[in-house]
N, C-alpha and C positions, 0 to 999 in steps of 0.2 A: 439497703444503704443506711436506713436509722438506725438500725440494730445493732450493727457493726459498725458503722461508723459516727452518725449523729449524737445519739443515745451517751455513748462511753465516756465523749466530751463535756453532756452536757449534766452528766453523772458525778463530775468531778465536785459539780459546786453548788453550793448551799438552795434546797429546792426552792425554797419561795422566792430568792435572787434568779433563780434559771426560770420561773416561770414568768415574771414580769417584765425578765429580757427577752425571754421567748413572743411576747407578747408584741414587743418590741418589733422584734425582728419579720414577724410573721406580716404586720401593718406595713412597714417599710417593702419588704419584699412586694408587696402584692400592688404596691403604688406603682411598682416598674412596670411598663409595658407589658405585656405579654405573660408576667407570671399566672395573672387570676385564672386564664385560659388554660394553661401549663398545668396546675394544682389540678383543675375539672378535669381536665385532659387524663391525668391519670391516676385520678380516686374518684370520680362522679359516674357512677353507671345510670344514665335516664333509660326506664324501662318501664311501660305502664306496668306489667307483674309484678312490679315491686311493691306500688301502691296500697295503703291500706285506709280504708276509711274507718276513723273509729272516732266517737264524738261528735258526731257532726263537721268532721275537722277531714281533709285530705292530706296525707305523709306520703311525703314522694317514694321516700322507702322507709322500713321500720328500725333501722340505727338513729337513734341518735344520742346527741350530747347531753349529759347529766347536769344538773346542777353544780356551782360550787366552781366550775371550770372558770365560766367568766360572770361573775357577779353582776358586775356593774354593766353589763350590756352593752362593750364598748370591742367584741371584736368578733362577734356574730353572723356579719355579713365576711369577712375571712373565713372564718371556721367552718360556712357551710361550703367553702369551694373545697372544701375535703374529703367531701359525700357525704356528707351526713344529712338525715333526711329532716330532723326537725331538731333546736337549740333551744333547752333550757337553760334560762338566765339567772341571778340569786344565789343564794337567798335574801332576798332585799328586804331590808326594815325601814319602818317608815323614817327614824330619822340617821343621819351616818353617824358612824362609829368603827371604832378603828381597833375592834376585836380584842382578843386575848394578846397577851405579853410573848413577845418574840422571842425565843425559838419557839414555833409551834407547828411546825414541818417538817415532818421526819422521812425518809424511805427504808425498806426495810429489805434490802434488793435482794438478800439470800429467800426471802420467803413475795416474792413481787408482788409485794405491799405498801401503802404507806399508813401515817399514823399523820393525822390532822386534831389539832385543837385551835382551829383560828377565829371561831367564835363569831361568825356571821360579820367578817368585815367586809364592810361595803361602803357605796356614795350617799345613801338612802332615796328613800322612792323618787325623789322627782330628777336624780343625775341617770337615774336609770330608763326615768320618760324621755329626757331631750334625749337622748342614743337612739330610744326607740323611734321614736320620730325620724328618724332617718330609715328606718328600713324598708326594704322592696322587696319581696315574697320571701324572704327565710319565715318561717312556721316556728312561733318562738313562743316556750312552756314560761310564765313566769311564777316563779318558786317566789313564796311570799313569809317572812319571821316574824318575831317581836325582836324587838329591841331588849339587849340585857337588862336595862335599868327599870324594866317595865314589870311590872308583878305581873305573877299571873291572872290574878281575879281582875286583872285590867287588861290582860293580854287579848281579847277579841277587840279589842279598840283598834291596837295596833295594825292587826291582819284586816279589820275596814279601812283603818286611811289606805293598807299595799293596796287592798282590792280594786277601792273605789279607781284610784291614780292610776293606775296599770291597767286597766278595764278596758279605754279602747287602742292601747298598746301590745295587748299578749292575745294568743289565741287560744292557750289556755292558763289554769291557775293548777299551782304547786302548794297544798298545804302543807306546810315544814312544823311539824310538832315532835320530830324524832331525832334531831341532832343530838348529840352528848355532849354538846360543846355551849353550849348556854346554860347557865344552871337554872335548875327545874322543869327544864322548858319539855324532859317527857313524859312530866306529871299530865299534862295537855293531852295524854296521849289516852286517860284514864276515862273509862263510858261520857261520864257525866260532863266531865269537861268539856271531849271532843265535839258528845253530839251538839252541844251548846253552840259552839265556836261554828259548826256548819251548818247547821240551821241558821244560823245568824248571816253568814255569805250565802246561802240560796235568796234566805229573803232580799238580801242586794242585789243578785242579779235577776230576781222577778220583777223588782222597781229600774235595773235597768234595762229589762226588755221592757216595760211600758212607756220608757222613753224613743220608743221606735229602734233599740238598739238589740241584738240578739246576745242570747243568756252565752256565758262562756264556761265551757266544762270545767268541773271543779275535781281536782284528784285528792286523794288525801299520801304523804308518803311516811312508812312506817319505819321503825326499827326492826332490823331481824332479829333481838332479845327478846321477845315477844315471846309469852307461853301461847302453849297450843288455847289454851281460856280466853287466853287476851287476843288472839287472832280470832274465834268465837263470837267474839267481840266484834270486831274491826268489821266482822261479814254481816251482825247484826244492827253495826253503825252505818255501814252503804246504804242497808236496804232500809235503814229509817230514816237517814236523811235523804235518800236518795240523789247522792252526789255521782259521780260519771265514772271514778274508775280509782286502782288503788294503786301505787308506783312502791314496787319490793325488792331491795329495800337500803335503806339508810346504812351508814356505816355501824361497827360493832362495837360492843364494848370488851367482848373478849377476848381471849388471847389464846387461844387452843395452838398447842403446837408448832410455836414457833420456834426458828433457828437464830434469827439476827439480834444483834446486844444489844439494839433499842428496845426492843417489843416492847418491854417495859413504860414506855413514854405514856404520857394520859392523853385521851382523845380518844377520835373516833379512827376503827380501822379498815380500808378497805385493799380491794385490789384481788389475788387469788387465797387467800385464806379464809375468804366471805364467798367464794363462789359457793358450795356445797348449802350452805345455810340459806344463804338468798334461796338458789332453788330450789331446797327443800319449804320455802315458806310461799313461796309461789307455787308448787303443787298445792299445799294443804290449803291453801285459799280458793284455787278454782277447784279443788274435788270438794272440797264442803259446803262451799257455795254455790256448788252445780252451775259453774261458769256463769255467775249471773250477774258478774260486771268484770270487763276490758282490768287487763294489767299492764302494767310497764315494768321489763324485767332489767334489775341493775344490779351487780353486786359481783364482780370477780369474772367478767367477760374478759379473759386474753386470747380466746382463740375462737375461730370457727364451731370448735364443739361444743363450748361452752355455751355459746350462743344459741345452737341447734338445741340442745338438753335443756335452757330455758323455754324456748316458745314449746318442744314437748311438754314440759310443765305446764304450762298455763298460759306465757307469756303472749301478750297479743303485739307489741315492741319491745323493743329495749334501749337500754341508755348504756352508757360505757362515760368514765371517767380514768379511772387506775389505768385501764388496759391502753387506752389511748396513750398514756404516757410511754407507756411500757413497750407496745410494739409497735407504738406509730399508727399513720393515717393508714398503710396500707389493711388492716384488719378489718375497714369499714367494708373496704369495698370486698374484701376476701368473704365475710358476711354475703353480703350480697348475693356476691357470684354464687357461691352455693345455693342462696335462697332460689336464685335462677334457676340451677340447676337441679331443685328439686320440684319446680312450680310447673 
């Protein structure tokens, strides 16, 4: 029914207007009687085999929602009646701001892709704690940025005030040093910087477990432009800071092979043109690292196989963003069902 029907309508018109109506639409619905049950009814599979414990953290199942879907952490408790096992929230910066210059949302449907340059708009940290504040067991990653206007050799400032505010809000943290859509901000991405910036959040959350409160896993998320060096890197940067796990991976900067007359648009690209690359940077990360930290796999999931071919990879979850748009809630649960059916 999305595909063929929902989908075609909602393709007609300009995507960041369909997504903020969508948004709309989705909160309204769900206020009616009976729909929250209706949505679980037929995308929630509850299955203890689905479970995965990773992080000290329990996932009802291993889909879930990526970053960048809902920012502001205002419609999380809907989105997980769609099955999804755990919602990251973000990229939230500590103070709001309202991103890059509009148009900067493109789709690219010959190649089911999109091209994003929205530049971390969001409420900033504290509209994204009152939301949190309302939640009751969704399992929620909060992805953490700088603010544009902030330099980088200040930029670890930034990612204390997200951590500290967000801390007993999230269950875990999203390091975001890989966007294309902040300028500089994948300089952060470079040894010296990164190891800095997380050394600096472990020592935060060793002061906030001696406040009687427990440490919350720290992920780092990359870009897939990454030479095979600079991934090298990335497997050298886990095991010195030893942070929890590595989320692969961010949107693109390239353009390989596209058919649609936007390609051209600046941003970052995801969706099925990123599938191959994502899991190619996910294999080389758990075979050179000889699996020696948890992954989160993202990057061009529109189907069941694609999904299947990352956790072969390495993946120990995955997030889905593009594909969600693209074929709808029911893919969460098709995920699933297979996982079932292989477990």
């Amino acid at each position: 029914m999305y595909k063929l029907l929902i989908r075609p309508i909602l393709f007609c018109f300009d995507p960041e207007k369909v997504h903020y109506f969508t948004f709309s639409l989705i909160r309204t619905i769900s206020k009616i009687p009976g729909f929250k049950s209706l949505f679980r009814n037929l995308y929630l599979i509850n299955d203890e085999r689905l479970e995965r414990q990773l992080f000290g953290l329990t996932f009802k199942n291993p889909v879930g929602l990526a970053a960048g879907f809902d920012k502001n952490a205002v419609l999380y408790k809907e989105l997980s009646n769609f099955g999804f096992g755990f919602i990251e929230i973000g990229t939230i910066t500590p103070k709001p701001q309202d991103g890059n210059p509009k148009k900067r949302l493109f789709r690219l449907k010959e190649d089911s892709g999109i091209i994003n340059r929205m530049g971390f708009n969001n409420g900033g940290v504290e509209v994204a704690v009152e939301q949190l504040k309302k939640n009751k067991g969704v399992l929620i990653g909060g992805n953490i940025g700088k603010n544009k206007i902030t330099l980088n050799e200040n930029a670890v400032d930034d990612y204390v005030i997200c951590f500290n505010a967000l801390f007993d809000y999230v269950d875990y943290f999203v390091v975001n040093v890989s966007s294309p859509n902040t300028p500089n901000l994948r300089a952060l991405q470079d040894k010296e910087p990164l190891t800095a910036l997380l050394m600096e959040l472990r020592k935060l959350n060793v002061v906030h477990t001696e406040r009687s409160r427990s440490a919350k896993p720290i992920l780092l998320k990359i870009a897939p432009d990454l030479s095979d060096d600079q991934l090298l890197d990335i497997i050298e940067i886990v095991a010195e800071t030893k942070i929890d796990g590595v989320i692969a991976t961010n949107t693109t900067i390239a353009r390989d092979d596209l058919q649609s007359s936007n390609k051209k648009e600046v941003g970052g690209l995801s969706g099925k043109p990123l599938t191959n690359r994502s899991t190619e940077v996910i294999r080389f990360l758990s075979e050179k690292s000889n699996k020696a930290f948890p992954i989160i796999g993202v990057g061009g999931i529109h189907s069941v196989e694609d999904a299947i071919e990352k956790i072969e990879a390495g993946a120990d979850l995955l997030q889905i963003y593009t594909g969600f748009i693209y074929e709808g809630p029911k893919l969460i649960k098709s995920i699933n069902k297979r996982l079932l059916s292989e477990s």
